[in-house]
LUMDOFI-213738 format. One line per field, with one value per residue (C-alpha): y, z, x; residue in one letter. Coordinates in steps of 0.25 Angstrom, whole numbers. Each point is the difference from the previous one (the first is absolute). Layout:
BEGIN
Y	Y	...
Z	Z	...
X	X	...
code	A	...
***
This chain:
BEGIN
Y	0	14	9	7	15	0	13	0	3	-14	-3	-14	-6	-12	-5	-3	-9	-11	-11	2	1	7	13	8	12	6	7	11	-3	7	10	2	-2	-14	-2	3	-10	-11	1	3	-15	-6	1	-5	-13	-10	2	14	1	-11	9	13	7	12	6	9	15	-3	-10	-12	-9	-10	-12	-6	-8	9	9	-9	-4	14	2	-12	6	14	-7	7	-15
Z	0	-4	12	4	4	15	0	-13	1	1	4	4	-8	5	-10	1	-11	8	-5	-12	-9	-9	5	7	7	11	11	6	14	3	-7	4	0	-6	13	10	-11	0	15	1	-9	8	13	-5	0	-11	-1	-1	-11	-6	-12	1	-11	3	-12	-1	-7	-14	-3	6	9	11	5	14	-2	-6	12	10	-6	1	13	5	-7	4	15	-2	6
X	0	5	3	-10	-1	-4	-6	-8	-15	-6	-16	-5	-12	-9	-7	-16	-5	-9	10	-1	13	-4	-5	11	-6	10	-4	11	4	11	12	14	15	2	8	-13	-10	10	1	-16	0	9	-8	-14	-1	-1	-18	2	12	-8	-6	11	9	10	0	13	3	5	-9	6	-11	3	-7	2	10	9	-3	3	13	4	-6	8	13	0	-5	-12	-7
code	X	X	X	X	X	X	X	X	X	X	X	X	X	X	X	X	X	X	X	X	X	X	X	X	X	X	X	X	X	X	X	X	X	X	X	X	X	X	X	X	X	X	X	X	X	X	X	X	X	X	X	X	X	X	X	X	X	X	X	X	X	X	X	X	X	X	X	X	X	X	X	X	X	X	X	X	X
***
């Protein structure tokens, strides 16, 4: 994964599509550093990160386990 800039603007998406996989309507939860969402993701548990995306500035989206790889390296976990 491509370093990442720790303080770019980043929000945090859960998506809300009854199960269905193939409607994908996001709902915002929260905005931020990166650094602040991927801690904030880190400390949910597994149900509530169950249906989250961090999308970052640039145009670069994250899903949880990418988050919680870089939470676990930057010892965010």
């Amino acid at each position: 994964m491509a370093e990442l800039d720790w303080n770019a603007e980043a929000t945090l998406h859960e998506r809300d599509d009854e199960g269905s996989e193939l409607q994908y309507n996001f709902t915002e939860l929260k905005t931020g550093p990166l650094r602040d969402i991927v801690a904030a993701v880190a400390a949910m548990d597994s149900a509530q990160r169950a249906r989250l995306v961090v999308a970052v500035s640039g145009g670069q989206s994250l899903g949880v386990s990418e988050v919680l790889t870089l939470a676990q390296e930057k010892g965010l976990a």
